[in-house]
Residue, then its C-alpha position, 0 to 999 in steps of 0.5 A: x828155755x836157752x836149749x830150745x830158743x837157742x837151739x843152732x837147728x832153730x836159729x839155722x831156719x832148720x829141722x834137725x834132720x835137715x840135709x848140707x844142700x838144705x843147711x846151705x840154702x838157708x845160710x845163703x838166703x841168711x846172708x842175702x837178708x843180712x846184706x840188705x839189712x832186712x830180718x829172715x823167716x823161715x817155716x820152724x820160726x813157729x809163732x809160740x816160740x820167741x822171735x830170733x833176731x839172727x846175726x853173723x855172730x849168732x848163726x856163726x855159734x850156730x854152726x860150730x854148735x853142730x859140728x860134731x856129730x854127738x853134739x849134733x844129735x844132742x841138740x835133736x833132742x831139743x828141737x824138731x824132726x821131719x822124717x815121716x808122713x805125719x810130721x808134716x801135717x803137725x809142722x802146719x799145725x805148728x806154724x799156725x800156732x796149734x800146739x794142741x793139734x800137732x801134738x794130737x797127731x803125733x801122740x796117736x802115732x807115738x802110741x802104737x806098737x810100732x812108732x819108735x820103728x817106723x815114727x821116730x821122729x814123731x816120738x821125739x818132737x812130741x817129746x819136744x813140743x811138751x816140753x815147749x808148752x810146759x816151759x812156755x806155760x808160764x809154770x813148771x808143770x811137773x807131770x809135764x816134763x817127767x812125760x817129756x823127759x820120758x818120751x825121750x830117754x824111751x827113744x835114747x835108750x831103745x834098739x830104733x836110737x841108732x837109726x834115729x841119729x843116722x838121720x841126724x848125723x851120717x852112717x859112720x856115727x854109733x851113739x853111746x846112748x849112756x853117754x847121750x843120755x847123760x848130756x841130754x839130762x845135763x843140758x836140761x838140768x842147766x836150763x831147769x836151774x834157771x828156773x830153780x833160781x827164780x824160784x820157780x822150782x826145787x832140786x826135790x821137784x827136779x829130781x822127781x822129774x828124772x824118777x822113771x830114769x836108769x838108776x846110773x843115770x838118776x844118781x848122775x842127777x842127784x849128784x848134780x842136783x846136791x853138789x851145789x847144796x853140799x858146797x853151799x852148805x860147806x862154805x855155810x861152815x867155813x864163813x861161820x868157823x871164822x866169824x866164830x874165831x873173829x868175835x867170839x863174843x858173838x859166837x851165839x848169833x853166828x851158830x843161830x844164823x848158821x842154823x837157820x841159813x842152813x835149815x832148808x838147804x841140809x833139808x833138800x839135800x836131805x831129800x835129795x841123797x837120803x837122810x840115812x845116807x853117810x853124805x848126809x850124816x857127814x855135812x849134818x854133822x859138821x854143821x851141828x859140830x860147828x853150831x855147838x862150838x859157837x855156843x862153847x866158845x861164847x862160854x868160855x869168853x864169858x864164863x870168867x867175867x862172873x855170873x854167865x847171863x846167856x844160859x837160855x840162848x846158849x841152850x837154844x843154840x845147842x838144841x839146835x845143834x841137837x836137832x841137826x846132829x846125826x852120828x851118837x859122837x856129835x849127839x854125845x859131844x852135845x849132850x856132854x856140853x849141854x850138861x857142864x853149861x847148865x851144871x856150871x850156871x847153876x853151881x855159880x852162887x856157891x862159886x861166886x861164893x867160894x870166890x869171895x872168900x878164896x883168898x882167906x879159905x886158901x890161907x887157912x888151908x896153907x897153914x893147916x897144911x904146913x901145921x901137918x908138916x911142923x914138929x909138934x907143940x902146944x904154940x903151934x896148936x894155939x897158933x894155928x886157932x888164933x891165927x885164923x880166927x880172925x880169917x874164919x871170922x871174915x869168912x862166916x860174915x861173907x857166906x854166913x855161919x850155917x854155911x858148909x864152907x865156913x863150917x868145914x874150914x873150923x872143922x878143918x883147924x880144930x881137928x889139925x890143932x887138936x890131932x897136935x896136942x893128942x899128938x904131943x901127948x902121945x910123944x909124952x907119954x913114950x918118952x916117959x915110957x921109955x926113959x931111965x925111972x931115975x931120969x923120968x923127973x925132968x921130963x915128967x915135969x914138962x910134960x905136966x907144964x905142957x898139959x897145962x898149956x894144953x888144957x887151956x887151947x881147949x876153949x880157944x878149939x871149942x869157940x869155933x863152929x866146927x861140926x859134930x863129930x868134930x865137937x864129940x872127938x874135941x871133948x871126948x880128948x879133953x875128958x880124956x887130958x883131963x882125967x890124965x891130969x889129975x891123975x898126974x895131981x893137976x887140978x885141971x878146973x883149977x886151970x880153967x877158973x884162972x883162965x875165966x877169971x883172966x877172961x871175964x875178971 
C-alpha cells in the first residue's frame, strides 16, 4: 500500500508528529550513511512493513511531500503518532513485529469516552495499523478496512481533529476536515485500485468500505468509483459503432461482443449509482441502443441478397439489447424491429415468389391500367385477354394455379376487359337513345356488329382462372348481352357454333 510503504514520514525515519530539530537529525544521520555508502535504520522501520532502501532522490520527494501543512496532516492519517503515554508502549511492540500486542493497547484506549480528547493519536495509529495488517494480509478484508476507515473519518470529523493537526503541522493551520476527508478517501481509493486491478477486489466491495461515510462524502466515492466504468463502457459503444459501420457484414458479431464486454462492467455500475438512477438508465440505454443498431444494420446488408439466414442470431442479438434496455423508447424501438425482422423472414416465400413473377405481374398491371384509361372498344377488350395470356400463363407455372397472385391477376384482366364491353354497351345504348329515329339505322347497325364481336370475347374472358365473384358478374353480363341480342334478331348460339366449329373444326 504506496500510501503507507511510501509514506515521506516513514521513508523520513519519523513519527508524523516528529518536531524540525528531530526531522533534521534524522536527515544528518541520512547523509552521514549515505556518504559512506552504508543503509540507515530507524525505530519506525517496524519489521511487518517492507525494507526502504533510502536514496537522495527519495528522501528529497520526501521532504517536498510534506511541505504544506494540509499535505502534511493528510499523510498523518497514514502512518504513526507518538503524542501519549501509551503510544510508546505499543511502538515497542511494533518494533518487535507484535501487531496483535500494539493494537491491543491502543484499542482499550481508543474505546473509552475520552480517547479522541486525551488519545488522539492512539485513535489514528490503530487506525493505521488495521489498515497495515489487512493490506499486509495478503487479502482484502473487508470488515477490516471499513473499521479502519471508520476509526479515521471518527478523528477527521470530531470537534478533537483541530487539536490532533496542531500536533501535526503549527497553530496557524485550521483543517477543512470536509476537504481533508475527501483527500484522504481519494488517497486510499488510489491505493485500493491496485488491487481492483489485480483483481483482488470490486468497485461494490469498495464502496461498501466507505458506507458508514457522510452522504457528500460517500457520492464523492461513488462518483470516483463509477467514472471509470462509465468511460469504459462509453468507449465500449464508440469501438462498437465503428466497427459497425466498417463491416456490417459483422454487425451481429459486433453487438454480441459488446453485450458480452459489457455485461459486468454496466452490472458494477448498476450497483455502484443505482439501477433506477438516470446515469444508469442513460449508459443502458445507449448500450442496448447500439447492440440493436448492430442487428438492424446486418439486415439491411443482408435483406436484398434473397432469403435472410441469420433470423435466430439476430433475435438473440436483439434480446440482448432487450435484456439491457430500460427507458420504454428503447424498449419500443426493440420491440418494434424485433417484430419487421420476423414479419419479414416469415413473409419471404411469398416474396421470393412475388419476385420471380414481378416483371410479368408488373406488365399485366400496366396494360390493365392503361386499358382503364383508352377509349373503349371490343379490340381493346379482346387485346388486353390475349395479350397477357401468355403472361398469366408463365405466372401460374411459377407459383401454381390455386395461388392468390395468379388468381387475382386473371381476376384483374377479366373485370377491366369486361367493365370495357359493359361499358361499350352502355355508350351504345345512349347514342341510340339519344339520336334522330330517322338516324338510328347506321348506328343500330354497328352496334349489332360490335355485339358480335362482343359475344365472342366472352370464351376468351371465361378461360381464365379468375375467382367467383368475378366468374358470377362475367355471366351474369353475358346473360344479359345475350338476351339483349336476341332481342336485337341476333342469334347469339348462332355465333357461338361458328366460333366452336372455328376452334374445334
Amino acid at each position: 500500500m504506496e500510501c503507507i510503504t511510501n509514506n515521506p514520514f516513514r521513508i523520513l525515519g519519523l513519527y508524523a508528529n516528529a518536531n524540525a530539530r528531530d526531522m533534521q537529525k534524522n536527515l544528518s544521520q541520512i547523509n552521514a550513511f549515505l556518504n559512506a555508502g552504508k543503509p540507515v535504520v530507524f525505530g519506525v522501520d517496524f519489521p511487518f512493513l517492507p525494507r526502504i532502501d533510502r536514496k537522495t532522490d527519495l528522501v528529497d520527494s520526501a521532504l517536498a511531500k510534506i511541505q504544506l501543512n494540509q499535505d502534511r496532516v493528510l499523510h498523518s492519517l497514514f502512518w504513526f503518532t507518538n503524542s501519549s503515554h501509551v503510544d510508546e508502549p505499543a511502538f515497542n511492540a511494533l518494533e518487535k513485529g507484535q501487531m496483535d500486542k500494539a493494537a491491543d493497547i491502543w484499542s482499550k484506549v481508543a474505546n473509552s469516552r475520552e480517547s479522541l480528547h486525551n488519545y488522539s493519536s492512539a485513535f489514528n495509529n490503530l487506525g493505521t495499523l488495521k489498515l497495515v495488517k489487512v493490506f499486509y494480509s495478503g487479502a482484502l478484508e473487508i470488515d477490516g478496512i471499513s473499521e479502519a476507515i471508520r476509526i479515521k473519518l471518527s478523528l477527521i470529523s470530531s470537534d478533537y481533529f483541530q487539536e490532533y493537526a496542531k500536533s501535526i503541522t503549527d497553530e496557524t493551520y485550521k483543517p477543512d476536515s470536509k476537504e481533508i476527508t475527501k483527500l484522504f478517501a481519494n488517497s486510499l481509493l488510489q491505493n485500493l485500485e491496485i488491487s481492483l486491478a489485480q483483481g483482488k477486489t470490486t468497485p461494490q466491495t469498495m464502496a461498501k468500505m466507505f458506507s458508514m461515510a457522510d452522504p457528500e462524502t460517500h457520492d464523492h466515492i461513488i462518483q470516483r468509483l463509477s467514472s471509470p466504468l462509465k468511460d469504459r463502457l462509453s468507449n465500449m459503444i464508440d469501438k462498437s459503432r465503428e466497427r459497425r459501420k466498417t463491416d456490417t457484414k459483422k454487425a451481429l458479431d459486433w453487438g454480441s461482443l459488446l453485450f458480452n464486454d459489457s455485461l459486468n462492467d454496466l452490472k458494477a455500475f448498476g450497483d455502484l449509482v443505482g439501477s433506477n438512477s438516470i446515469e444508469y438508465q442513460n449508459i443502458a440505454d445507449k448500450l442496448a441502443d447500439e447492440i440493436l443498431q448492430c442487428a438492424i444494420d446486418h439486415f439491411n446488408t443482408y435483406k436484398d441478397s434473397g432469403e435472410y439466414r441469420f433470423l435466430d442470431k439476430s433475435k438473440a442479438v436483439i434480446d440482448s439489447a432487450k435484456r439491457l434496455a430500460v427507458g420504454p423508447m428503447v424498449n419500443q424501438r426493440i420491440d418494434e424491429n424485433r417484430r419487421e425482422l420476423i414479419k419479414w423472414v416469415e413473409e419471404t416465400p411469398d416474396r421470393l415468389k412475388f419476385e420471380s413473377i414481378k416483371d410479368d405481374f408488373l406488365h399485366i398491371l400496366a396494360t390493365v391500367d392503361k386499358a382503364t384509361k383508352t377509349e373503349v372498344s371490343v379490340d381493346l377488350a379482346r387485346n388486353l385477354v390475349t395479350q397477357n395470356a401468355p403472361r398469366l400463363e408463365k405466372i401460374r407455372s411459377r407459383v401454381g394455379s390455386s395461388d392468390e397472385t395468379y388468381t387475382n391477376s386473371c381476376s384483374m384482366v377479366a373485370n377491366v376487359a369486361l367493365q370495357v364491353l359493359v361499358t361499350l354497351n352502355n355508350n351504345y345504348q345512349e347514342a341510340i337513345m339519344r339520336t334522330n329515329p330517322y338516324a338510328r339505322g347506321m348506328l343500330l347497325e354497328n352496334y349489332k356488329s360490335d355485339l358480335k364481336l362482343a359475344w365472342e370475347v366472352f370464351p376468351l374472358i371465361e378461360e381464365l382462372a379468375m375467382d367467383g365473384s368475378i366468374r358470377q358478374r362475367v355471366l351474369q353480363n353475358k346473360q344479359t348481352m345475350k338476351e339483349i341480342m336476341t332481342s336485337l334478331g341476333i342469334n347469339p348460339e348462332g355465333i357461338m357454333n361458328s366460333l366452336k366449329k372455328f376452334f374445334f373444326g
